[in-house]
N, C-alpha and C positions, 0 to 999 in steps of 0.2 A: 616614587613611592616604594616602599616597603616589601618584600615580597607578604603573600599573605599568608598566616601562623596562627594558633596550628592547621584552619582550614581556608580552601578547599584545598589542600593536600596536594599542592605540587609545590614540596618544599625542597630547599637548596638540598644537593647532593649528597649522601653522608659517604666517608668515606667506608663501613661496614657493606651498602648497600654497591656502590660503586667498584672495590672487592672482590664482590660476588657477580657481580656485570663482568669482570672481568677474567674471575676464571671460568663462568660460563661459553666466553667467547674459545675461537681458536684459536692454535697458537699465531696462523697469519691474520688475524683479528688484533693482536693485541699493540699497542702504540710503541714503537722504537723510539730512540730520541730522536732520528731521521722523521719518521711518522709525525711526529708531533712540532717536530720543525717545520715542518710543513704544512701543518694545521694552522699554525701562526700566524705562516708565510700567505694565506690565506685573506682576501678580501670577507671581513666580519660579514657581509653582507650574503655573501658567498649566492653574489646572482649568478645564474645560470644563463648561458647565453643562447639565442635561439637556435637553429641551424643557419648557416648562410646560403646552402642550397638547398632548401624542403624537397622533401617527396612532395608530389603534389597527386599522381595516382589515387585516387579514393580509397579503392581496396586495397592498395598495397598496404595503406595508411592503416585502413581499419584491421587487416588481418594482425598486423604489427600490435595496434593498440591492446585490440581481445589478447593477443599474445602476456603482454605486460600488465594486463587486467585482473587475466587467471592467474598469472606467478604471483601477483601481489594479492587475491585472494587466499590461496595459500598461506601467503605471507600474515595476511591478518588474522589467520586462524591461530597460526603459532605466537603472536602476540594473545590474541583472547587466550592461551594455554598458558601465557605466561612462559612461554617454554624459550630462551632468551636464548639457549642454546642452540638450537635449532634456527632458531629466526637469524641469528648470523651468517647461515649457507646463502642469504639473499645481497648479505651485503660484499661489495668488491675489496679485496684484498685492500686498493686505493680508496678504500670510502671516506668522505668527510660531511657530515651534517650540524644543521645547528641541533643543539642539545634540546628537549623537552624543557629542563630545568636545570638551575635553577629559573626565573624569570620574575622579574619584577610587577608591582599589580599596576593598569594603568586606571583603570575602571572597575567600580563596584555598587553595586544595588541589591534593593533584593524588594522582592516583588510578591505578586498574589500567594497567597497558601505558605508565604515562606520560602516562596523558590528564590535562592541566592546564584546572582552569576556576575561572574569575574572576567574581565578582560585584561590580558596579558600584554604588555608592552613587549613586542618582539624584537625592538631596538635593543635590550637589555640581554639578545641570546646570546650564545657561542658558538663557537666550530671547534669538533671533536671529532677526532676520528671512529670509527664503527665500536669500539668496544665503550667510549662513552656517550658515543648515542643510544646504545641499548641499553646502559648505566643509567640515563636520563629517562629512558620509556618506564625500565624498573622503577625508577624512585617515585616517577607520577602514577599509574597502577598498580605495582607492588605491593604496597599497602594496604588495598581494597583487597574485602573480606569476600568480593567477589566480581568477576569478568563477565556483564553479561555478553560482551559485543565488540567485536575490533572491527573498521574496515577501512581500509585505506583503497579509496575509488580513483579510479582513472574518468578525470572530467573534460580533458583534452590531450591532444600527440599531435606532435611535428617530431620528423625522423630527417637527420641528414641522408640526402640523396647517394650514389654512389656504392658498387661491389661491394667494395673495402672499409664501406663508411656504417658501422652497425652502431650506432646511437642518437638516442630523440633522448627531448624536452617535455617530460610530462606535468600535467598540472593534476594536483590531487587534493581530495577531500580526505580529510581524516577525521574520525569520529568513533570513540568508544564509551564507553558505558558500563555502568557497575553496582556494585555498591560498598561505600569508605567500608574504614575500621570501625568506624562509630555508626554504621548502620543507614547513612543518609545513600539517598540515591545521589548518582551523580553521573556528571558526564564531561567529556572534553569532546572539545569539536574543534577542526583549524581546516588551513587553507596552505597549499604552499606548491612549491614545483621539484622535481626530480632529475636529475639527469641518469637514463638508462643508459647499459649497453652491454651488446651481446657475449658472453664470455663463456665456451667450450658447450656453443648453443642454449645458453639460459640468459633468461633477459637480468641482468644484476643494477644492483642498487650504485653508482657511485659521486653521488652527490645528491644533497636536500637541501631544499633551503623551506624554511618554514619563515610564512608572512602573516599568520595569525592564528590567534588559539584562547579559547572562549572555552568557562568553564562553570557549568549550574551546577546547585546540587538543593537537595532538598529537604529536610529534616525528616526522618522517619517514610513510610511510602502511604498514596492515598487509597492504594490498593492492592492488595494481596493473594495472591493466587490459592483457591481453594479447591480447585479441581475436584483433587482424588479424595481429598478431605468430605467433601459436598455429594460425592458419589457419582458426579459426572465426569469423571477423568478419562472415557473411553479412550484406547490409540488405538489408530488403523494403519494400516500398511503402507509403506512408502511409497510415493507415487510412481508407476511404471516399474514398480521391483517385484510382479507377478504375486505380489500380496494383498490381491481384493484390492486393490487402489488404484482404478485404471480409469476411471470416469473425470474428467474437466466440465462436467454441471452443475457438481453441488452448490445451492445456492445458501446456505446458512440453514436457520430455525424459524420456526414459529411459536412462540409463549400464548398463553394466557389460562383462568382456572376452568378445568376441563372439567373437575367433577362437584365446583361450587365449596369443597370448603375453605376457602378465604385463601389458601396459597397459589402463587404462580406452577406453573407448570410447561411442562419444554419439550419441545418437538423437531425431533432432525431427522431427514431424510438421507438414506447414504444408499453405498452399492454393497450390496447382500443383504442387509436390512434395514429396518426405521431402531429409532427410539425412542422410547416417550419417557421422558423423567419428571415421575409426580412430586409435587413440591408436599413437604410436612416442617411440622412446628417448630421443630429444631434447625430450620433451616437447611439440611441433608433433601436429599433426593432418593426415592426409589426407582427404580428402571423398571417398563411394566407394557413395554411392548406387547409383547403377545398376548399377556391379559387380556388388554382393553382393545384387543382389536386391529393395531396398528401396524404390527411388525412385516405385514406385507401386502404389497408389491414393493421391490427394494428400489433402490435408481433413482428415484422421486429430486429432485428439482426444487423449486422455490415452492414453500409452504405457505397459510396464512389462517388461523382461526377467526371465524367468522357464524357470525346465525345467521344463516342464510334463509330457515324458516321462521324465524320470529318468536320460537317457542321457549328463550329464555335461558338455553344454552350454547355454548360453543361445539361447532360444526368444523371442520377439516380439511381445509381444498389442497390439492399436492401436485405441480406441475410434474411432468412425463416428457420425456424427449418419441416422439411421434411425427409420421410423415404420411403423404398417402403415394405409393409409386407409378409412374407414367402410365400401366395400365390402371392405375384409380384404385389396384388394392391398398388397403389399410397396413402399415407395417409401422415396427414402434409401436409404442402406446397411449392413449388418451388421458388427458387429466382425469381424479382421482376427487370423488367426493364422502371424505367419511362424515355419516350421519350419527350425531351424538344422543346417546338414550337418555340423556337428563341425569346420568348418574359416574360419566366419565368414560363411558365404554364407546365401541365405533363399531358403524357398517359400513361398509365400503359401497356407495351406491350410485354413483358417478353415470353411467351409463342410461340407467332409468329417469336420471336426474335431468336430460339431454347434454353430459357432456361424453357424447360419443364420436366428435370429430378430431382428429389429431393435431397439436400442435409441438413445435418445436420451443414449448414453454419454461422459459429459463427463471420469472419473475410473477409476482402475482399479486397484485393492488387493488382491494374492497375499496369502493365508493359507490353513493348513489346518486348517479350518475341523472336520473330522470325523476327523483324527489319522488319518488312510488313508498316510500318506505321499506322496502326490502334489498338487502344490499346487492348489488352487481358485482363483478369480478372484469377485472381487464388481463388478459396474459400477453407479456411481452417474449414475443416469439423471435427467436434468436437464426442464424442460417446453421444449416449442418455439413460444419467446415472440414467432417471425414468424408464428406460426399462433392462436396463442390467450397471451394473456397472464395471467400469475399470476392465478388468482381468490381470492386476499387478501394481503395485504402482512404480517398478523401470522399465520394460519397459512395456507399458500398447501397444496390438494389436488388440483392439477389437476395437478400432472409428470407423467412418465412412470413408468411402474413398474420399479425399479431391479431388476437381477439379482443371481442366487448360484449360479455355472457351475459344479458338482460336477466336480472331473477324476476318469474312471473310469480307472485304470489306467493315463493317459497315452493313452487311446486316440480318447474324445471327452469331449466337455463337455455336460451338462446340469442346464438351470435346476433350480434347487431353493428358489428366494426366498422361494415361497408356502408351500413343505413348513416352510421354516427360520424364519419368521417375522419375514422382511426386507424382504418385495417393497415393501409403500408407495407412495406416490402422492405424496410430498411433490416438493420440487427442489431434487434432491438435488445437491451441487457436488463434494464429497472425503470421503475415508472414511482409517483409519487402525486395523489391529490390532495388538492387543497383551494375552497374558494379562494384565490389571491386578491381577487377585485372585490371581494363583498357584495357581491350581488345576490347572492342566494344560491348560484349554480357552483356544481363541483368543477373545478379545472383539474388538468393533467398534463405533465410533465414528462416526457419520456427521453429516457440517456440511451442514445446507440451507438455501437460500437461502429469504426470505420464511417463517419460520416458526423453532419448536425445533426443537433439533439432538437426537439421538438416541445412546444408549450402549447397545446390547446385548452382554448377558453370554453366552458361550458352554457348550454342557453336553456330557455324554460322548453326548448322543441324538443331536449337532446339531443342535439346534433352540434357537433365542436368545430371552432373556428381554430387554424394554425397560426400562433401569432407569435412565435421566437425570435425571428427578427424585428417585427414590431418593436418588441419587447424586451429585447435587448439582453436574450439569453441563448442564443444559439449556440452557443459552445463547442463548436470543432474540435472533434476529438475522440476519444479511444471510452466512452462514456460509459461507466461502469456500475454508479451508485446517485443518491438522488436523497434529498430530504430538504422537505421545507419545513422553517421555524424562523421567531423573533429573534435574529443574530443581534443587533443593536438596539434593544429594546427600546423602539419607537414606534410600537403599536402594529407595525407592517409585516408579513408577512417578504421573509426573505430568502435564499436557493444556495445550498451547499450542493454542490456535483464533484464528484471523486471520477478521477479518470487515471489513465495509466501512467505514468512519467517514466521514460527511460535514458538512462546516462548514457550509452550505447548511439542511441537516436540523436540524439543532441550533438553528439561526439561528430555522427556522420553527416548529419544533418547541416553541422557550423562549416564544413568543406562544400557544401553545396548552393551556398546564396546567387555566388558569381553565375553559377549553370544555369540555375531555375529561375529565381529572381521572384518578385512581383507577387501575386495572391498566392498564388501554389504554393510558394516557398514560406507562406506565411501559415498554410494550412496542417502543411506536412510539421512544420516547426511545433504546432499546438497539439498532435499527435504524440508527443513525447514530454509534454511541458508541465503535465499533474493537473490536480484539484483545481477548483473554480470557485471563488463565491460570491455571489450575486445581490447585493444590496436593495432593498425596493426602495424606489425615491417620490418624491411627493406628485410627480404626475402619472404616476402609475407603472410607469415602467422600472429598469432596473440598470444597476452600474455595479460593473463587476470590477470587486477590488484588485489593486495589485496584490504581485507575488512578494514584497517586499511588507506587505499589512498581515505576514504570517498567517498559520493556521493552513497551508494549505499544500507544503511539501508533505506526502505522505509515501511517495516511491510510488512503485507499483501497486496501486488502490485500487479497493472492490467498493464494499458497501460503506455507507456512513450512517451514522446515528446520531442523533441532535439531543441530551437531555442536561439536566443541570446537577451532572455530577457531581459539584460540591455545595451544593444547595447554596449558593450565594446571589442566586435572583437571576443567574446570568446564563444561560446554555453552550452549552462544550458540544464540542465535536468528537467521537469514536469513530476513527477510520482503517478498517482494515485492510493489510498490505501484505505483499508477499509471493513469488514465484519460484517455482522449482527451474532451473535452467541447466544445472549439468550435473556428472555423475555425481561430484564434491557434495555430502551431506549438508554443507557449510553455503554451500551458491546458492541464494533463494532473494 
């Protein structure tokens, strides 16, 4: 086939563009007729051969890999800068890669909303030396009016054994992001392997071989960032850079109309203060904190509007990181009840309310749990890992004891965890109800971290049965977020769980089957593996799909949200992702 013209824009080489690849490079960058004789001389395929003696040390392995992980995050910042010059310091004097482009199409469709994607017949690439493989990078991003995202991942390493022997065989994911000339989002994604090795102590590039390369893009976007526009674009301080941004609890927002006239309205808890952003006609936001009452105690946790007294407005509950110490004093603080005046304003009355006992409250899920008609509140109480860290990675029982605040008539709140057969000791991160059975009673969900996750069924006693494995939702793993809705619209009620996924874990993980072996090694595997989603099937239980039925690579995942984004009958998934990991602004 054809390459494909004029989109999605990885089109053959020009020589203008190619040029400029060129005298961006250095001058030991640039191809001699020796250089390029040897580019020839080269197998098209330019497989990379394993090591014939591995390291087989874990950690030597791993320190190696993170080595060549960080260089190549680097690496992929000066590609997202487009800075072509620069990104040559990575490549070795000897480098030869196959080219990005030009490439022939093998594969083309285009799918829901217009999303168009292309698959690249990688039979049709070439071998270039480093000044036309960064020729090749240029001419496929180049053209894009904008970089959101470069990253070229280390998803495996074997290193030859040996003093004198400083180079491995890397496997990599490649994936960037943008948007064309002509305004479409778009993206490339591929697959391929590297040969490292060490030169004047810097891990350098000196062979790639790319073995596929995948390319959507999408006419116009479905969504547009209106932040600062809308009036909510606050920024806060970089994490751990002594700029107010030192807390690892905030749990998100809370929405809903606080003061009754018709618009939404939004609630974030942070450290030094709250915010409340009232919603008006125009779609804008005013910030109105301290007005109405809200802007203190700061630190506050998982939020959740709710009428807790029945009187026709929304109410305020604000989890608090709270403990009580070995002699039984109270330190930290207790969840947070603000009381709505009917007209948008708040009292903060929590204590009189009976929530004056402390938890380690990272999440916070209304249901009426005992059909009274007054809603209840469950807090999923997390452990306090500055004080004492998880004591087990596959089932951790040292958290805090999560609560089930009974509302008596709107008047106060008392625990009932232990009565209801919820309290636990796991670490615990998000919960989620929803009758699943139809029976009339509320069920509940709970994702923890460092262990199974948890499904209790609800009864007319109030008091909940554990039935995950039953049920065929236990989900080992790093459990972070939780939302039930109709994924296949057949009526049933079905289970999106976001959990953590990490490339690192997997990495050391794939070196360890032979050691561990057997369940363990299957546990620890699902600890680093992502998202879940769990289908409900006609006997009442559930089948959780594979990871190959998409929707469910989202990285390092927190919460998710179920709604139908493009109004087409169908429900999407919103899952947010994201970690601070090293000094690099860029490593997240």
């Amino acid at each position: 086939m054809k390459p494909l013209s004029p989109k999605p824009h990885l089109r053959p080489l020009t020589c203008g563009v190619l040029l400029l690849a060129l005298a961006a490079c250095s001058d030991s960058e640039q191809p001699s007729p020796e250089s390029q004789g040897a580019a020839n001389a080269l197998d098209p395929s330019l497989e990379i051969p394993d090591p014939d003696d591995p390291v087989t040390n874990v950690e030597v392995v791993e320190e190696r890999s993170e080595e060549v992980a960080n260089r190549l995050l680097t690496f992929s910042d000066k590609l997202r800068r487009r800075d072509f010059t620069a990104a040559a310091e990575w490549l070795s004097e000897s480098f030869h890669g196959h080219a990005f482009a030009p490439l022939e199409v093998a594969e083309e469709r285009v799918d829901h909303l217009g999303l168009r994607h292309v698959r690249y017949d990688v039979e049709t690439r070439t071998v270039t030396p480093g000044a036309g493989f960064l020729a090749s990078l240029a001419d496929a991003i180049g053209p894009w009016s904008a970089v959101e995202s470069a990253l070229w991942k280390v998803k495996g390493a074997e290193f030859q054994k040996g003093r004198r022997a400083r180079w491995g065989k890397i496997k990599l994911y490649v994936h960037m992001t943008g948007i064309s000339a002509e305004g479409d989002r778009t993206s490339l994604a591929g697959w391929g392997y590297a040969r490292v090795e060490k030169e004047s102590g810097a891990w350098m590039l000196t062979r790639f071989q790319l073995t596929s390369l995948d390319q959507s893009s999408r006419p116009g976007t479905v969504f547009t960032d209106v932040s600062a526009a809308a009036g909510v674009g606050h920024v806060g301080g970089r994490f751990g850079r002594g700029e107010g941004n030192d807390s690892y609890a905030w749990n998100g927002a809370a929405s809903a109309d606080v003061d009754g006239d018709g618009f939404w309205d939004v609630f974030l808890p942070s450290d030094g203060r709250n915010f409340l952003y009232m919603g008006r006609a125009d779609g804008r936001f005013d910030e109105q904190a301290r007005e109405r009452g809200v802007l203190a105690p700061d630190a506050g946790t998982g939020a959740v509007f709710f009428d807790f007294d029945n009187d026709g407005d929304q109410d305020l509950a604000v989890g608090q990181i709270g403990w009580r110490a070995a002699d039984g004093k109270l330190e930290g603080r207790t969840p947070l009840l603000y009381v709505n005046d009917g007209k948008g304003s708040f009292t903060e009355n929590g204590a009189a309310l009976g929530l004056s006992e402390p938890f380690v409250a990272y999440s916070l899920t209304v249901l009426d749990y005992d059909a009274d008609g007054f809603l209840d509140l469950f807090l999923c109480s997390y452990g306090r890992i500055e004080a004492e860290h998880n004591n087990s990675w596959i089932q951790a029982t040292n958290g805090s004891p999560n609560a089930l605040l009974r509302n008596e008539d709107g008047k106060r709140f008392v625990d009932v965890a232990e009565q209801a057969g919820v309290r636990g000791t796991s670490w615990s991160y998000a919960a989620a109800a929803a009758d699943i059975d139809r029976d009339g009673d509320v069920d509940l969900y709970v994702a923890n971290d460092y262990g199974d996750n948890e499904l209790f069924l609800g009864s007319p006693e109030g008091r909940f049965t554990e039935a995950a494995a039953s049920l065929g939702v236990v989900d080992h793993g790093n459990g972070m977020g939780v939302a039930w809705g109709d994924l296949s619209n057949d009526g049933r009620v079905d289970l999106y769980v976001s959990n953590m996924s990490s490339t690192a874990g997997n990495r050391i993980l794939g070196r360890l089957d032979a050691d561990i072996g057997g369940e363990t090694f299957k546990q620890l595997k699902k600890l680093a593996a992502g998202n879940s989603i769990f289908l409900a099937n006609e006997k009442g239980g559930f089948e959780v799909l594979p990871s190959s039925a998409g929707g469910i690579n989202a990285s390092w995942a927190w919460s998710v949200a179920l709604a139908d984004f493009d109004l087409d009958g169908r429900l999407d998934a919103f899952c947010t992702n994201g970690f601070v990991t090293g000094d690099q602004p860029f490593d997240t």
